[in-house]
C-alpha positions in Angstrom: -0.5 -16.5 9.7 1.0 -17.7 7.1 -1.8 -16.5 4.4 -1.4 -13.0 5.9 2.8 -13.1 5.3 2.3 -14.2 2.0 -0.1 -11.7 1.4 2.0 -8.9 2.5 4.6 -10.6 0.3 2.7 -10.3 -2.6 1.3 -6.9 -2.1 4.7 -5.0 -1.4 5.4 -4.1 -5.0 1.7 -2.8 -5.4 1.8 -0.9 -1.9 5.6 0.8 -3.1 4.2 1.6 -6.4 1.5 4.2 -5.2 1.8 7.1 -7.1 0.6 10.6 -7.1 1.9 14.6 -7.0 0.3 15.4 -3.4 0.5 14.1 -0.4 -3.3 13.2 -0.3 -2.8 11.4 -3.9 -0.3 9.1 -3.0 -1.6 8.2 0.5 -5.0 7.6 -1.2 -3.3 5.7 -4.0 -1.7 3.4 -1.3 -4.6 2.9 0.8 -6.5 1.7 -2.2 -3.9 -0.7 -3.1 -3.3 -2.1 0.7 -7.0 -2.5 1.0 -7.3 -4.4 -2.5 -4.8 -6.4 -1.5 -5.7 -7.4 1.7 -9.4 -8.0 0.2 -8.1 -10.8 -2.0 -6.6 -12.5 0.8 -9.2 -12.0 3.2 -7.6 -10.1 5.2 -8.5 -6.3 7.2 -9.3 -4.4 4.6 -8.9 -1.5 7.2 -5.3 -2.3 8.3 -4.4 -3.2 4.4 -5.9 0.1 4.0 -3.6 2.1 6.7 -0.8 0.3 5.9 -1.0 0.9 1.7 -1.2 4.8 2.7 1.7 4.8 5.3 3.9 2.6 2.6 3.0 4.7 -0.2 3.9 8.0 1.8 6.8 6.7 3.3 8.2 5.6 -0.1 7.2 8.8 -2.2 9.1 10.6 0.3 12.4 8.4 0.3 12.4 8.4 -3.7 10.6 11.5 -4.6 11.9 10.8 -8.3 10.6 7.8 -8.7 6.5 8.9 -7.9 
C-alpha cells in the first residue's frame, strides 16, 4: 500500500503535465505517463493508464492555458 501511495506521489507532476491541443492528445499523453509510472512501481499499468488520461483531461480543461 504504501509503494502504491508513494507512487501516485511521485507520478502527480508527470500525470498533470500531459500536454496536447485535442482532446485525444492530451488523454493519450496522460495515459502514457500514468501507465509508465505505474510500470516502474509495479503497479496496474491499466489503472495507471486510466487514471494518467482522466488526470490529464481533467487538468487541460481546468487550465486550458497552461497545456
Amino acid at each position: 500500500m504504501a509503494r502504491t501511495v508513494l507512487g501516485l506521489v511521485l507520478a502527480a507532476p508527470l500525470i498533470l503535465a500531459a500536454c496536447g491541443d485535442t482532446i485525444g492528445e492530451q488523454a493519450l499523453s496522460g495515459a502514457v505517463i500514468g501507465a509508465g509510472a505505474t510500470a516502474l512501481f509495479d503497479g496496474d499499468v491499466g489503472a495507471g493508464a486510466v487514471a494518467g488520461a482522466v488526470g490529464g483531461l481533467v487538468y487541460c480543461r481546468a487550465f486550458d492555458a497552461d497545456c
